[in-house]
C-alpha positions, 0 to 999 in steps of 0.5 A: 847527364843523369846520376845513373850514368856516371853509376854505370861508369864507376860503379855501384860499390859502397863502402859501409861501416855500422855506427857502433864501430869504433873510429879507429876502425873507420880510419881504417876502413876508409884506407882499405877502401881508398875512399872520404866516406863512410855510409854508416848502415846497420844493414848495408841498405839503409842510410843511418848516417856518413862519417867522413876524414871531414868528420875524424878530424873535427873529432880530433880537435879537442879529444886527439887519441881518445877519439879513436876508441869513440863509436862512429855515432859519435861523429858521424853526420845523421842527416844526410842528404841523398840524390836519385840515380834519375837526378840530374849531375849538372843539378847535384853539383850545385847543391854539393857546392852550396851545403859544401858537401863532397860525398852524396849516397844514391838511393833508390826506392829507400835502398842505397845503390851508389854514392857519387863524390865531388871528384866523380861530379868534376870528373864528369863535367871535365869529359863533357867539356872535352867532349864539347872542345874536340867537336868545335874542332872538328866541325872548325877543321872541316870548314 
């Protein structure tokens, strides 16, 4: 299955928050939109970073509330690994396992179109395998 398929059944929709916002704001932010990450982008389009609760709570230890008032930069991840809506899903679960990252932006000719999460990829593989189960049982049912 290819990443673009799993975009076209949960969407493109990306929440984004630019890297001079507060993190105050990108708790917010991340409530409002009932998501783990934020795309830090300047214009919406452009990957300048992801900060995640991953990345406010690491932020937590050592500064507690000072943080808050912190601009996301300070905290956001400014490399970011992105998959391709041609990449394969059985392939992106395996690099997300291995660099033990759970949100990938999907880009496409340099331009951000999706963002697929670690419960999307698990969600993905449960319904092939049911998919699979129910076959075997019809195909053993029709014996």
């Amino acid at each position: 299955m290819r990443i673009s398929t799993l975009l076209a059944g949960k969407g493109d929709a990306v929440a984004t928050i630019t890297a001079q916002m507060t993190v105050t704001e990108a708790v917010d932010a991340l409530r409002a939109h009932g998501v783990g990450a934020l795309v830090v982008s300047s214009d919406g389009q452009h990957i300048d970073g992801i900060v995640s609760e991953r990345d406010i709570v690491r932020g937590l230890s050592g500064q507690l509330g000072a943080l808050l008032t912190e601009p996301v930069r300070s905290i956001m991840t400014p490399t970011v690994f992105t998959c391709s809506p041609d990449d394969d899903v059985e392939s992106l679960m395996a690099v997300m396992t291995k660099r033990r990252i759970r949100h990938v932006p999907v880009v496409r000719d340099g331009i951000l179109c999706g963002i697929i999460s670690i419960g999307d990829v698990v969600k993905s593989r449960i319904d092939e395998l049911e998919k699979d189960r129910k076959e075997l049982v019809e195909y053993i049912n029709a014996r």
